[in-house]
OpenMM code with the backbone's topology and positions (N, CA, C; nanometers):
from openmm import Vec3, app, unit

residues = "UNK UNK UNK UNK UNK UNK UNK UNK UNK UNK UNK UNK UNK UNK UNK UNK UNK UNK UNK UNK UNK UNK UNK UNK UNK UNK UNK UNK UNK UNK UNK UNK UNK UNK UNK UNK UNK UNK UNK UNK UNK UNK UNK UNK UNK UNK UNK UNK UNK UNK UNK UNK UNK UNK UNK UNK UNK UNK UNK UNK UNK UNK UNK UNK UNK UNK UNK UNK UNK UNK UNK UNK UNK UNK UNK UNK UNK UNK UNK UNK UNK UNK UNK UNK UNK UNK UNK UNK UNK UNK UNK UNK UNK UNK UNK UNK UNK UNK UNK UNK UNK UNK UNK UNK UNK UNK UNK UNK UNK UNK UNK UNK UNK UNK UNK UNK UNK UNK UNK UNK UNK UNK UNK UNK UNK UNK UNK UNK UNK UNK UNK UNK UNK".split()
positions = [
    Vec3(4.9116, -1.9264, 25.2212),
    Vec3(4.8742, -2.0043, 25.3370),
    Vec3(4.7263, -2.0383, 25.3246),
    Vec3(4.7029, -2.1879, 25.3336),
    Vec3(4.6139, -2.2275, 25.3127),
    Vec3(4.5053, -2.1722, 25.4562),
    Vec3(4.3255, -2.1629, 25.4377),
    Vec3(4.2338, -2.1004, 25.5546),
    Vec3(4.2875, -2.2387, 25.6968),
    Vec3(4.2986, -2.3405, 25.6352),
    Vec3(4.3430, -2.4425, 25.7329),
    Vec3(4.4338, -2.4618, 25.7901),
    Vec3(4.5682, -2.3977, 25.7488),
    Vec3(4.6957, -2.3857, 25.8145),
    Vec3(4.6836, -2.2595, 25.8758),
    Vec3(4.5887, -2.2245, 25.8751),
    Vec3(4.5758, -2.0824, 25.9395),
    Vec3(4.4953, -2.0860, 26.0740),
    Vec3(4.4201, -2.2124, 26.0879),
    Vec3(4.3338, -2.2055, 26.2264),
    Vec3(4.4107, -2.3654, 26.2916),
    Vec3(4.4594, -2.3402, 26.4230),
    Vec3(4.5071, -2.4144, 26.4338),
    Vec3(4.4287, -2.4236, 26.6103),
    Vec3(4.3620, -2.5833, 26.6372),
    Vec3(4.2586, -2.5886, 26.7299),
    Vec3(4.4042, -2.5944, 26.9143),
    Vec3(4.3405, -2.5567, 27.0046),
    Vec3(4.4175, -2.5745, 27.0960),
    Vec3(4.3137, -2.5665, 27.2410),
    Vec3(4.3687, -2.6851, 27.2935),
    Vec3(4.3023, -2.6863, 27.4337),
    Vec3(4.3262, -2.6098, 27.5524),
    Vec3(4.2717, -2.5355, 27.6611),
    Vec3(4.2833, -2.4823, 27.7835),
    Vec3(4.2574, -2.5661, 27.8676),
    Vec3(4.3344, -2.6057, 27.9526),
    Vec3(4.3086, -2.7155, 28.0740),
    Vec3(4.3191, -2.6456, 28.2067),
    Vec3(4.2048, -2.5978, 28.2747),
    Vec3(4.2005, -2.5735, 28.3681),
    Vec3(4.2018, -2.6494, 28.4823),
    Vec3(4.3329, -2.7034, 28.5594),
    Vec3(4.3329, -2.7868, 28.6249),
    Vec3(4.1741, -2.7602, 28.7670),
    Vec3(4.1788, -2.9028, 28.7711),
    Vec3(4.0551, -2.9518, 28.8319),
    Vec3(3.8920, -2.8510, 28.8121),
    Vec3(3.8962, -2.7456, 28.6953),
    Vec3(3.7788, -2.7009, 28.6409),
    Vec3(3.7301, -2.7421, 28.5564),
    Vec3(3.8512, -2.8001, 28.4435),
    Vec3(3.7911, -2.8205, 28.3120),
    Vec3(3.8777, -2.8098, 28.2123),
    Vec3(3.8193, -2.8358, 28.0651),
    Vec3(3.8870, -2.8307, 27.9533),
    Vec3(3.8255, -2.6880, 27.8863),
    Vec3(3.8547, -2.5959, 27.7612),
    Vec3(3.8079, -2.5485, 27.6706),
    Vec3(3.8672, -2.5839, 27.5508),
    Vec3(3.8064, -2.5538, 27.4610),
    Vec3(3.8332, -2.5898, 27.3660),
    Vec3(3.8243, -2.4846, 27.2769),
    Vec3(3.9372, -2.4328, 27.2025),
    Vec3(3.9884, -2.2990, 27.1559),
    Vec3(4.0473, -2.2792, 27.0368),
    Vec3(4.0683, -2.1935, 26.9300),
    Vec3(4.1440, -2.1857, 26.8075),
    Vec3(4.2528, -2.0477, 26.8287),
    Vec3(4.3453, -2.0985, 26.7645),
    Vec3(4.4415, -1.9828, 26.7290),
    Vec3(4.4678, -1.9763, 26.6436),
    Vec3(4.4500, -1.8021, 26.5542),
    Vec3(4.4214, -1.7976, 26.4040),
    Vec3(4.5781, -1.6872, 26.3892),
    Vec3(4.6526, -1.7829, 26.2632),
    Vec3(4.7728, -1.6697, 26.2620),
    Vec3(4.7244, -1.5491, 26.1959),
    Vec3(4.6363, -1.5681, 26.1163),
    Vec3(4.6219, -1.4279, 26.0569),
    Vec3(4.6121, -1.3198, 26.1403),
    Vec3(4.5588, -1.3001, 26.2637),
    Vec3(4.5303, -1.2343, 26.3820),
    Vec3(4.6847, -1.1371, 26.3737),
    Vec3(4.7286, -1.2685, 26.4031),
    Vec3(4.9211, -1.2059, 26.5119),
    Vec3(5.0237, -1.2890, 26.4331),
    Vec3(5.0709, -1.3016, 26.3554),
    Vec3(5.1277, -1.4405, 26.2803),
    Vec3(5.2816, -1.4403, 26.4056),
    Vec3(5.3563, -1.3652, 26.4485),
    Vec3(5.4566, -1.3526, 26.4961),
    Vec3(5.4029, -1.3953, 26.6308),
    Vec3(5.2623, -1.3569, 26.7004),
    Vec3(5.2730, -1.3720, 26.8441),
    Vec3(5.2295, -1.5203, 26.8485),
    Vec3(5.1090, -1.5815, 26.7593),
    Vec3(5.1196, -1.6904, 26.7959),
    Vec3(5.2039, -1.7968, 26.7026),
    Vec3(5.3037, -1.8063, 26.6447),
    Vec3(5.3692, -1.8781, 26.6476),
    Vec3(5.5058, -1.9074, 26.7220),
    Vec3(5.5653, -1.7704, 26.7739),
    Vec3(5.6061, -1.7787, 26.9167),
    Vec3(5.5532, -1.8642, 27.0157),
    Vec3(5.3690, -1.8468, 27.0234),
    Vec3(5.3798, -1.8812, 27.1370),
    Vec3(5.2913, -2.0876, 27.1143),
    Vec3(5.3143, -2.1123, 26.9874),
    Vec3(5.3078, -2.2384, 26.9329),
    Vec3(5.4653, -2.3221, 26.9944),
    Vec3(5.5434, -2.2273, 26.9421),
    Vec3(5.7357, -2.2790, 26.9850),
    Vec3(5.6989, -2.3417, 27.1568),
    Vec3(5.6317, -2.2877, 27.2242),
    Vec3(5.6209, -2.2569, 27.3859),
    Vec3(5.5294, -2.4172, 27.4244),
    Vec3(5.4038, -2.4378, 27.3230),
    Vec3(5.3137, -2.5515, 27.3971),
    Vec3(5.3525, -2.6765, 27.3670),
    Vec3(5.3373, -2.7577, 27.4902),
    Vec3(5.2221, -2.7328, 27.5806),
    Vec3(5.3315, -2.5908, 27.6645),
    Vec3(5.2366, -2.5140, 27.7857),
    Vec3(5.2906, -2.4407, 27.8526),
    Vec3(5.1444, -2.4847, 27.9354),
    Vec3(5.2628, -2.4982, 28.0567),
    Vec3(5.1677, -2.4716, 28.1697),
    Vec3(5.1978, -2.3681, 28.2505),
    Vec3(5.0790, -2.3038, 28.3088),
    Vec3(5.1313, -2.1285, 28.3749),
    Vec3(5.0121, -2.1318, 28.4969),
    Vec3(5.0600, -2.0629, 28.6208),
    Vec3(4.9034, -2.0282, 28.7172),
    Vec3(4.8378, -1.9094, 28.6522),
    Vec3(4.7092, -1.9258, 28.6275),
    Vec3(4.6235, -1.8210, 28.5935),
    Vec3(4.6068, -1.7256, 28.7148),
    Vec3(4.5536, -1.6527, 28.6821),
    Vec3(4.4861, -1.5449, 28.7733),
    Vec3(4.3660, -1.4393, 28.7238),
    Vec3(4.3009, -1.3958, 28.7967),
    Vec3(4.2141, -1.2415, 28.7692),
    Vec3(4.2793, -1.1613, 28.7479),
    Vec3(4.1771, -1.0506, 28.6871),
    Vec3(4.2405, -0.9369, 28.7190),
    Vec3(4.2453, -0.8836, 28.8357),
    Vec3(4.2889, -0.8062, 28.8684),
    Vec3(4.3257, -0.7384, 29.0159),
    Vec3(4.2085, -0.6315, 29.0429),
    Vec3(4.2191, -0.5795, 28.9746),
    Vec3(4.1217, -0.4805, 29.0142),
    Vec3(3.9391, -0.4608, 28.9720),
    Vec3(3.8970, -0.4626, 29.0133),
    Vec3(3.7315, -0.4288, 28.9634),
    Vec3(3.6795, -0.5604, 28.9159),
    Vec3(3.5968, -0.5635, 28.8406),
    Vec3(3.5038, -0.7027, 28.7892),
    Vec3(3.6013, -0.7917, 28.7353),
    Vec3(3.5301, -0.9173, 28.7436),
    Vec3(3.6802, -1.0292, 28.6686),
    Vec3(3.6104, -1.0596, 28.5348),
    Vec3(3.7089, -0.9972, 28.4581),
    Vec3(3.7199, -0.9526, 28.2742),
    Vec3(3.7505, -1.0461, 28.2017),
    Vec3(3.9237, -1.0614, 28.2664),
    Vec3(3.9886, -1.1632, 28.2146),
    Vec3(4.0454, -1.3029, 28.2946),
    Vec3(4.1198, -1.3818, 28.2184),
    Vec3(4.2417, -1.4876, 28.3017),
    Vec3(4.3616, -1.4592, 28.2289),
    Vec3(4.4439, -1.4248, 28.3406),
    Vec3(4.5716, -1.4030, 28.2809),
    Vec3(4.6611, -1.4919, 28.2833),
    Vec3(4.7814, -1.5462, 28.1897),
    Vec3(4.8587, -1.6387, 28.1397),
    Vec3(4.9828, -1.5378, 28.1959),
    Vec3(5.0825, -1.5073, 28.2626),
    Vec3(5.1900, -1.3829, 28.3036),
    Vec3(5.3244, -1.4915, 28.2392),
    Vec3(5.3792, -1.3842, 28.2138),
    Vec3(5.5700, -1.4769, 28.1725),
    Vec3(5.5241, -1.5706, 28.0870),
    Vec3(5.5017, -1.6000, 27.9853),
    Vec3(5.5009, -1.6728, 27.9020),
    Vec3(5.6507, -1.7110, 27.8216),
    Vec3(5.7389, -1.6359, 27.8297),
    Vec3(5.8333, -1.6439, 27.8045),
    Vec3(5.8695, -1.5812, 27.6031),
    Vec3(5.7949, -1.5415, 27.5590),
    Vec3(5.8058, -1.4902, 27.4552),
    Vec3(5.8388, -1.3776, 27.4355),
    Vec3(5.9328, -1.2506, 27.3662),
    Vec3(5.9419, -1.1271, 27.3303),
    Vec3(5.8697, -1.1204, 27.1841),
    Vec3(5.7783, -1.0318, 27.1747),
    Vec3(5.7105, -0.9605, 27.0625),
    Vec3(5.6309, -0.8611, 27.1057),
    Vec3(5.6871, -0.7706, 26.9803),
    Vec3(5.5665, -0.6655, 27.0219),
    Vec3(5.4239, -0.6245, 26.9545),
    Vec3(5.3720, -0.5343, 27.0038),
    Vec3(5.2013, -0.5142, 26.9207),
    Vec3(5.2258, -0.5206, 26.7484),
    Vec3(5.1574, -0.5575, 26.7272),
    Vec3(5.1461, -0.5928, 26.5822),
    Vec3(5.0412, -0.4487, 26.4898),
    Vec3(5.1035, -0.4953, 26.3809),
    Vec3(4.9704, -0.3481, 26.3295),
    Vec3(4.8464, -0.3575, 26.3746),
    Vec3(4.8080, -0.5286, 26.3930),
    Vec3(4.6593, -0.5358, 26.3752),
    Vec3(4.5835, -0.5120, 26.5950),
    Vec3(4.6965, -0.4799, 26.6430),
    Vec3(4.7056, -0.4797, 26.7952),
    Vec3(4.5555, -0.3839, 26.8238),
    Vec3(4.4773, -0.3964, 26.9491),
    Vec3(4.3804, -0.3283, 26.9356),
    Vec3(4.3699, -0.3023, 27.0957),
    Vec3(4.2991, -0.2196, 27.0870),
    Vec3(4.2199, -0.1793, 27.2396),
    Vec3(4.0605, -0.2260, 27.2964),
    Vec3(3.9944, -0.3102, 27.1694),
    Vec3(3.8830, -0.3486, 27.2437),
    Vec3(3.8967, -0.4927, 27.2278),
    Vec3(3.8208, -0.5712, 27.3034),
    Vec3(3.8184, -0.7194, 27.3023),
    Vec3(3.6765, -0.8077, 27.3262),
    Vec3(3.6443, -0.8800, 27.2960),
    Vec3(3.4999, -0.9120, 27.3266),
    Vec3(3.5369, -1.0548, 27.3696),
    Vec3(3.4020, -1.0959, 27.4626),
    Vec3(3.4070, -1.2118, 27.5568),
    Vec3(3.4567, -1.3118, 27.4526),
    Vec3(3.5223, -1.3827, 27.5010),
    Vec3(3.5875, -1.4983, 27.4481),
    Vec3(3.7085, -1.5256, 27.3259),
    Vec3(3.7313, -1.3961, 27.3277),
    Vec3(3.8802, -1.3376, 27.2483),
    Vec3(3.9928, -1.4244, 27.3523),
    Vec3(4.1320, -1.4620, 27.2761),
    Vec3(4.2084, -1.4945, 27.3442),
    Vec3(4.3367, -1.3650, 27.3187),
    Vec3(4.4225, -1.2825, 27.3695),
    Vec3(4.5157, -1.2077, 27.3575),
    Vec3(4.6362, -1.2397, 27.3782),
    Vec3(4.7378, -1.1524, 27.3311),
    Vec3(4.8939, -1.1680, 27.4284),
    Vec3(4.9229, -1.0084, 27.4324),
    Vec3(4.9804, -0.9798, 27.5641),
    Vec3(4.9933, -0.8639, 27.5863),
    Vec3(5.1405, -0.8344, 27.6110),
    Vec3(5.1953, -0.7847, 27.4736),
    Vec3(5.3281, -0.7698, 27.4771),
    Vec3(5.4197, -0.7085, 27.5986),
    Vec3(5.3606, -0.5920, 27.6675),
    Vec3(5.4270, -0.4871, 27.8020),
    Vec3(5.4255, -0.6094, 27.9285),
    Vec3(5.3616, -0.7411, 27.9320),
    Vec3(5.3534, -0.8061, 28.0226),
    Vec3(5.3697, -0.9389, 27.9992),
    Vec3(5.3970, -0.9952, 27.8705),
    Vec3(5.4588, -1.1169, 27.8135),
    Vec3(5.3395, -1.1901, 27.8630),
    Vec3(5.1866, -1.1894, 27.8632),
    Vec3(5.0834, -1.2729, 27.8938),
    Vec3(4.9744, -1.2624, 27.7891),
    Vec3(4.9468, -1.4042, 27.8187),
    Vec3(4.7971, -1.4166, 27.7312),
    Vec3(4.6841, -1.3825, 27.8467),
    Vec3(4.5759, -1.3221, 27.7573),
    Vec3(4.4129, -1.3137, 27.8379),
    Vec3(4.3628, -1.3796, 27.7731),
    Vec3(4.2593, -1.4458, 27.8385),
    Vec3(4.1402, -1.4690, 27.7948),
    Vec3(4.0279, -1.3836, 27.8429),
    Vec3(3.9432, -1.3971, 27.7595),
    Vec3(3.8475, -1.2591, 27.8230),
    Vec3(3.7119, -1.3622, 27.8700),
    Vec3(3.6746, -1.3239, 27.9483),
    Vec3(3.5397, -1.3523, 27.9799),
    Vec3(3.4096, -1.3101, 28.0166),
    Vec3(3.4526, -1.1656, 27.9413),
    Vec3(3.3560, -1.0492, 27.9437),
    Vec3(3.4296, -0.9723, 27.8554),
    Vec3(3.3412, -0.8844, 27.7581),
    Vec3(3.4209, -0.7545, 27.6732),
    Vec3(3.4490, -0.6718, 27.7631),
    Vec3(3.5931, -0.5842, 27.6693),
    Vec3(3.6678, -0.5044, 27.7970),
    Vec3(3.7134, -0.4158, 27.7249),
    Vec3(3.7619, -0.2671, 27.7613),
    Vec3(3.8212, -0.1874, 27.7005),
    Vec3(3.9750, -0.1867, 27.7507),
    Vec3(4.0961, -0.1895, 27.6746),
    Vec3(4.1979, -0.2252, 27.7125),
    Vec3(4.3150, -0.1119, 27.7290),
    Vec3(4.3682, -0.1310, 27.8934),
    Vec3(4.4577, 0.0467, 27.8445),
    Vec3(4.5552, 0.0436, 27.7532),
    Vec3(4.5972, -0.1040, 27.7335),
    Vec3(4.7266, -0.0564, 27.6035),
    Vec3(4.6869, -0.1402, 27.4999),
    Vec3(4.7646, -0.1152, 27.3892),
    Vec3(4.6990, -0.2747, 27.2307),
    Vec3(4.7922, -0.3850, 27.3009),
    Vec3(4.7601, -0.4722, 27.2538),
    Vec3(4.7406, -0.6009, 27.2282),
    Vec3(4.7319, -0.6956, 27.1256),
    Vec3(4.7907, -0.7839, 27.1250),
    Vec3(4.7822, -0.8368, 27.0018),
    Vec3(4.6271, -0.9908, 27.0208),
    Vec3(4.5583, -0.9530, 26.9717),
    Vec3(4.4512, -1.0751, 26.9330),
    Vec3(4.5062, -1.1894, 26.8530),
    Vec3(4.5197, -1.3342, 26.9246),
    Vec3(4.5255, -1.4269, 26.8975),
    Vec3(4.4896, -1.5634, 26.8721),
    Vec3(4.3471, -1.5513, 26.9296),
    Vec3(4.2590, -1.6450, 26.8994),
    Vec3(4.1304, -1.6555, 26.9802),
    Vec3(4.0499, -1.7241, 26.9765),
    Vec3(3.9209, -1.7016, 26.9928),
    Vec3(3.8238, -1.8380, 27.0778),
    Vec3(3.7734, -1.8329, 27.2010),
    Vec3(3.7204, -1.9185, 27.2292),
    Vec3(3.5780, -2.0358, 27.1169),
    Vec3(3.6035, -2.1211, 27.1248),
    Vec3(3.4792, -2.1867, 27.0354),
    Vec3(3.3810, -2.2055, 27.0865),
    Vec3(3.3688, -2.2270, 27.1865),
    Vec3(3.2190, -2.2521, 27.2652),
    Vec3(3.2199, -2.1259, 27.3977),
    Vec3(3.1214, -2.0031, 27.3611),
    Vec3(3.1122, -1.9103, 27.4664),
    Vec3(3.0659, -1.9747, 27.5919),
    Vec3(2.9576, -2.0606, 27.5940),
    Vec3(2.9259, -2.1261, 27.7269),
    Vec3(3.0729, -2.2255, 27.7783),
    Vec3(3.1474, -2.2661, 27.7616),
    Vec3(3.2423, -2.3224, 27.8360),
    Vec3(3.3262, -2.1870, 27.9149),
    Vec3(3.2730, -2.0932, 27.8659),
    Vec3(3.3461, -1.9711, 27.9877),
    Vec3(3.3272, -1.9916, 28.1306),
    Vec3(3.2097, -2.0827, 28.1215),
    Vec3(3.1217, -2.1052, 28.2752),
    Vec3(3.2149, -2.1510, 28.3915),
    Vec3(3.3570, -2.2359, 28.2906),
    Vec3(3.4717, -2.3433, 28.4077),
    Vec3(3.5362, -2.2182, 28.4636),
    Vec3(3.5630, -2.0921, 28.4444),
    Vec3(3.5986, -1.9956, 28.5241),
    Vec3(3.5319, -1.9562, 28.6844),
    Vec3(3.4095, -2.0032, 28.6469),
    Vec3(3.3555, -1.9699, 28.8073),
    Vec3(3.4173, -2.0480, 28.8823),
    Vec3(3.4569, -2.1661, 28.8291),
    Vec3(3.5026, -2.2402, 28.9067),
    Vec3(3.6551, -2.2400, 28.9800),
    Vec3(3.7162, -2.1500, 28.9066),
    Vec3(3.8990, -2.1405, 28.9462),
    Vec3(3.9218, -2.0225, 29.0547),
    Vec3(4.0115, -2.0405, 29.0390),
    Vec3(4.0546, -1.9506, 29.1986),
    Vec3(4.1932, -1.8953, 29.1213),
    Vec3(4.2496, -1.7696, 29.1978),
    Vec3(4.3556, -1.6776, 29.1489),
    Vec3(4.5053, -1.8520, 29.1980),
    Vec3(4.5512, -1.8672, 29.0851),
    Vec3(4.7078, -1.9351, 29.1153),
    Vec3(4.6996, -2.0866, 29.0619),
    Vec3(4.5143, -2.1524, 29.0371),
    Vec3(4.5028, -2.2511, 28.9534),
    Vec3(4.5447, -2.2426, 28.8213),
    Vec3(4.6308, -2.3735, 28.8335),
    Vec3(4.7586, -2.3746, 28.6912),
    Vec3(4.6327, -2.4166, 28.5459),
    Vec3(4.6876, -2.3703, 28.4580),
    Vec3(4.6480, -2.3490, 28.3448),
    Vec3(4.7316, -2.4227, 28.1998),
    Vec3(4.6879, -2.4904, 28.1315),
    Vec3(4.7634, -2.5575, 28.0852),
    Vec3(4.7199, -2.5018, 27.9127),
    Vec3(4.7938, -2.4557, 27.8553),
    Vec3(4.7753, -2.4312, 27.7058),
    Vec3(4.8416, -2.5222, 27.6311),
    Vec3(4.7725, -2.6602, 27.4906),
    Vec3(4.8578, -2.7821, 27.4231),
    Vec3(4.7450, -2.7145, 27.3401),
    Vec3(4.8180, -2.8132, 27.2067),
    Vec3(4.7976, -2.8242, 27.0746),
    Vec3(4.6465, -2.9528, 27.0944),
    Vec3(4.5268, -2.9621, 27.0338),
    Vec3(4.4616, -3.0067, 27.0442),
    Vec3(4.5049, -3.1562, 26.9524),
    Vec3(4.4447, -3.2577, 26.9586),
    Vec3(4.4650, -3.3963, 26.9096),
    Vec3(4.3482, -3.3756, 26.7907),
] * unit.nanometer
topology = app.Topology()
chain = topology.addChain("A")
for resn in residues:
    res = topology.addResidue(resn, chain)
    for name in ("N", "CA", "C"):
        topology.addAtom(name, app.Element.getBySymbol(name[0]), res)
């Protein structure tokens, strides 16, 4: 597999916040994100986390079964994208976080300052994950 068939660019559309602009690398998860390639576009309501500082945005029901991968981990740093097999959702992180279960890492924000369109969303603004043009 060529380094180029391996990074494949994809947009976050935060309705009425914004766009990001994002990569998903199979080497990461090869099973989780090409599952969740089968799936886009997918549109889903985001949300916070629930409890304590807001870490992440969560993607819930995505509709995929897979589980943690060898390379699955417990830490994550700002602008990591995840899928969290026990809850069939992607995170995005928007702060590093220590995680209670692994996870599979799936791709990676490209521009850390576009984290900023998060201040702007609210818990249930839909979220749109496509294949970039």
């Amino acid at each position: 597999m060529s380094e180029s068939s391996d990074k494949i660019p994809i947009n976050i559309n935060i309705f009425n916040c914004g766009t990001i602009k994002a990569t998903f690398y199979r080497h990461l998860s090869p099973f989780s994100v090409m599952e969740i390639l089968e799936k886009l576009p997918l549109t889903i309501r985001g949300r916070f986390n629930f409890i304590g500082p807001k870490t992440h945005w969560m993607l819930s029901q995505i509709g995929i079964s897979v589980g943690p991968d060898s390379k699955a981990t417990l830490t994550v740093e700002k602008g990591d994208i995840v899928y969290c097999p026990q809850t069939d959702s992607v995170y995005i992180f928007i702060e590093n976080d220590k995680l209670p279960t692994k996870m599979n890492k799936i791709g990676k924000i490209n521009n850390i300052e576009e984290l900023n369109l998060f201040s702007n969303a609210k818990n249930g603004t839909n979220t749109e994950l496509k294949l970039s043009n």
